[in-house]
C-alpha positions in Angstrom: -12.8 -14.1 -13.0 -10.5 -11.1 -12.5 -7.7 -11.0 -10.0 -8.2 -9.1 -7.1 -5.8 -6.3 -6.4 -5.1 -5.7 -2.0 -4.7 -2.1 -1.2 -3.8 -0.1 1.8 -4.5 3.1 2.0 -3.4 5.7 5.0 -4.7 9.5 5.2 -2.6 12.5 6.8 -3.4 15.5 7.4 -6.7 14.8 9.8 -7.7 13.7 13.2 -8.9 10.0 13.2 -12.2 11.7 14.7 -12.6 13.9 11.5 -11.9 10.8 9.4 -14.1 8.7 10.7 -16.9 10.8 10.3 -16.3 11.7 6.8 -16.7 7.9 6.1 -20.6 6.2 6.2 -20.9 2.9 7.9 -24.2 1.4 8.7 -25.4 -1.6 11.0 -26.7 -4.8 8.6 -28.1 -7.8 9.8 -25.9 -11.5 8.9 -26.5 -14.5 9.2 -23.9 -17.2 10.5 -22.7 -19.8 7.7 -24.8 -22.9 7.7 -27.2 -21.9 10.3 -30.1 -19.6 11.0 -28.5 -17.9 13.6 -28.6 -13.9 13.4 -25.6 -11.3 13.9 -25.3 -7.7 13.3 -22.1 -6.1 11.8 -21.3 -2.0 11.2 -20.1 -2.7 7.4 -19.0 0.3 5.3 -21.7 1.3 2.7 -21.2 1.1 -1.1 -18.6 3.4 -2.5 -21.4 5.1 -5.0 -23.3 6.2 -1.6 -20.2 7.2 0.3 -20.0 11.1 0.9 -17.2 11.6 -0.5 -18.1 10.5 -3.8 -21.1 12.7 -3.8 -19.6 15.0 -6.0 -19.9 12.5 -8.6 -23.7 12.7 -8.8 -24.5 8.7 -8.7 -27.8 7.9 -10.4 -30.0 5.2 -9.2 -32.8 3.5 -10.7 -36.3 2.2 -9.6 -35.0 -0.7 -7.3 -32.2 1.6 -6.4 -29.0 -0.1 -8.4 -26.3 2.2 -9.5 -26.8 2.9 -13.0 -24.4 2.3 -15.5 -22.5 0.6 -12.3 -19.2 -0.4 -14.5 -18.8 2.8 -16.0 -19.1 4.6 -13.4 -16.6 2.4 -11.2 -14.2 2.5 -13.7 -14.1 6.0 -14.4 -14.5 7.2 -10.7 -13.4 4.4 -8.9 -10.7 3.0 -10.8 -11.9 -0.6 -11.3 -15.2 -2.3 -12.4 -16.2 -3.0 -8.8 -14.3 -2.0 -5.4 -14.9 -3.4 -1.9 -13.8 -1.8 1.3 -13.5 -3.9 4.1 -12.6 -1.5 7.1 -12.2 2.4 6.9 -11.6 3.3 10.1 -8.7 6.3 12.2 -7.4 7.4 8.7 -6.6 3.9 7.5 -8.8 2.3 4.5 -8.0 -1.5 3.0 -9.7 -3.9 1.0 -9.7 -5.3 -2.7 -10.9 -4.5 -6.6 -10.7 -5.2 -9.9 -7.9 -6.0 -12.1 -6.3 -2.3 -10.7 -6.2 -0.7 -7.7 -8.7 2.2 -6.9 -6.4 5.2 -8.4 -9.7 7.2 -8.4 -11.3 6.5 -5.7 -8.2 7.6 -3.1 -8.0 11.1 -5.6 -11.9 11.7 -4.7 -11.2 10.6 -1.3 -8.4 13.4 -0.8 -10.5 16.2 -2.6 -13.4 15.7 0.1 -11.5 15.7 2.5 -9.2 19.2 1.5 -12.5 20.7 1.1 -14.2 19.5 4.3 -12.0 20.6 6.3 -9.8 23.1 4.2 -6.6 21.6 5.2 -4.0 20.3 2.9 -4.6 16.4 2.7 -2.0 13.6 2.1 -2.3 9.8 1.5 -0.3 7.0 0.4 -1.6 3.3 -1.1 0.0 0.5 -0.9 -1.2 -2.2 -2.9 -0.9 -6.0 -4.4 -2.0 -8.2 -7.7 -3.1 -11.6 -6.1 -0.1 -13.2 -7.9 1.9 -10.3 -7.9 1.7 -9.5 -11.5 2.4 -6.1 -10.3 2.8 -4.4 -6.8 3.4 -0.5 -5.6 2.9 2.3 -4.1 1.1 5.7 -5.3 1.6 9.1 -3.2 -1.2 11.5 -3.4 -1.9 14.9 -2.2 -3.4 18.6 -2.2 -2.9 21.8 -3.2 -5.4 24.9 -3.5 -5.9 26.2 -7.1 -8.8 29.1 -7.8 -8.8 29.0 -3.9 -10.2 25.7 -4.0 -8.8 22.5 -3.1 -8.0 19.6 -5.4 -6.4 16.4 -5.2 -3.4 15.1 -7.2 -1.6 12.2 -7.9 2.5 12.0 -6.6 5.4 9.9 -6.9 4.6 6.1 -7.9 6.8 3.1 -7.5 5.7 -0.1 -9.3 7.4 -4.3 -9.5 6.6 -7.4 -10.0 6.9 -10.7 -8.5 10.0 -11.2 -10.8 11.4 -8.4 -9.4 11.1 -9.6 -5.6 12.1 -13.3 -6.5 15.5 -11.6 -8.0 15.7 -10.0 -4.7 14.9 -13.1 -2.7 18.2 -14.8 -4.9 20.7 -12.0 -4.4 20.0 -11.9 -0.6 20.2 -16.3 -0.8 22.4 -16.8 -3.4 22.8 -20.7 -1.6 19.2 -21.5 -2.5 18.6 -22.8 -6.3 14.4 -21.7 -6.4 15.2 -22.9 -10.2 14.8 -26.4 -8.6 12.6 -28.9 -9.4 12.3 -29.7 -5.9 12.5 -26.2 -4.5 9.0 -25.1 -2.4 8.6 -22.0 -1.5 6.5 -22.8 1.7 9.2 -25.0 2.9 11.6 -24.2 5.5 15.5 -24.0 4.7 17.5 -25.0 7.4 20.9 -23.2 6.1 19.2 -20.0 6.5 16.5 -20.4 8.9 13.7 -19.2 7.3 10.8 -19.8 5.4 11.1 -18.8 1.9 7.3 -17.6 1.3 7.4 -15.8 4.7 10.8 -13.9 3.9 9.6 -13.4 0.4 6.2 -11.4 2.2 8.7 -9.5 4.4 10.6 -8.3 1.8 7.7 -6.7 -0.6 7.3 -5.3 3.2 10.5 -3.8 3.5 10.8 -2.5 -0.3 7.1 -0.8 0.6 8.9 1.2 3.4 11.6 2.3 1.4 9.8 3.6 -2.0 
């Protein structure tokens, strides 16, 4: 089973109106965990039939599957499969593959530069379920040929080593080498819970790169 990686992503350059219209959503039909009870939800439509990946010329076949489906994610979207759980006033998040969607935000970028022939900026933050790796990728525009396209910026990458180091140099008092140590329990000396302090650090370190 591969990990899942979290992502953030956050678009400048565009009204939240103009986003939110560049992105497809459409109104499904759910039903409620064990029982037969109906709801409706506006969910975000597949990546491959997102407009702004359009470009890209996804193929379908007779019962309407994207062909060659991890190729095509890998190459275009960054990881074998993606899933976006809310796009919505220039903010996207939800989780893939192994990597974070590298791809996708460079296609997301281009559309939009061209839509609207503005210059286009985003940042993603984003997270390996056990923190194998974490960072933060800048992107952005520039017009070439007179015509907009979309390139990758400055990148800042760690691990969870790297914030547990931090995490001892700030609390030098508390020994996580321990045998005893858990990270979910509350010190007393400090007043705070390790886990949560450990989260608000990666928070703090994403502000700063």
């Amino acid at each position: 089973m591969a990990n899942h990686v979290y992502f953030n992503i956050y678009v400048e350059g565009i009204t939240e109106e103009q986003f939110n219209e560049s992105v497809k959503h459409e109104e499904v039909e759910r039903t409620y965990w064990n029982t037969d009870e109906k709801y409706t939800i506006n969910e975000f439509v597949e990546l491959e039939r997102q407009p702004f990946m359009q470009h890209l010329n996804p193929e379908f076949d007779e019962d309407d599957y994207l062909k060659d489906s991890y190729d095509w994610y890998c190459t275009n979207v960054g990881a074998k499969w993606c899933h976006v759980e809310d796009a919505e006033d220039c903010w996207m998040r939800g989780h893939s593959a192994w990597r974070q969607p590298n791809e996708m935000v460079l296609n997301l970028v281009q559309f939009l530069a061209r839509k609207y022939d503005c210059e286009i900026n985003a940042e993603m933050t984003y997270e390996d379920e056990f923190r194998n790796f974490v960072g933060k990728t800048y992107y952005g525009s520039g017009k070439y040929d007179n015509e907009w396209e979309a390139l990758e910026g400055d990148w800042e990458e760690i691990t969870g080593d790297d914030l547990v180091d931090m995490f001892k140099e700030e609390y030098p008092n508390i020994d996580t080498d321990d045998e005893d140590f858990d990270w979910w329990e509350d010190n007393e000396e400090y007043q705070i819970n390790p886990q949560e302090q450990l989260d608000y650090m990666l928070e703090k370190w994403w502000e700063s790169v």
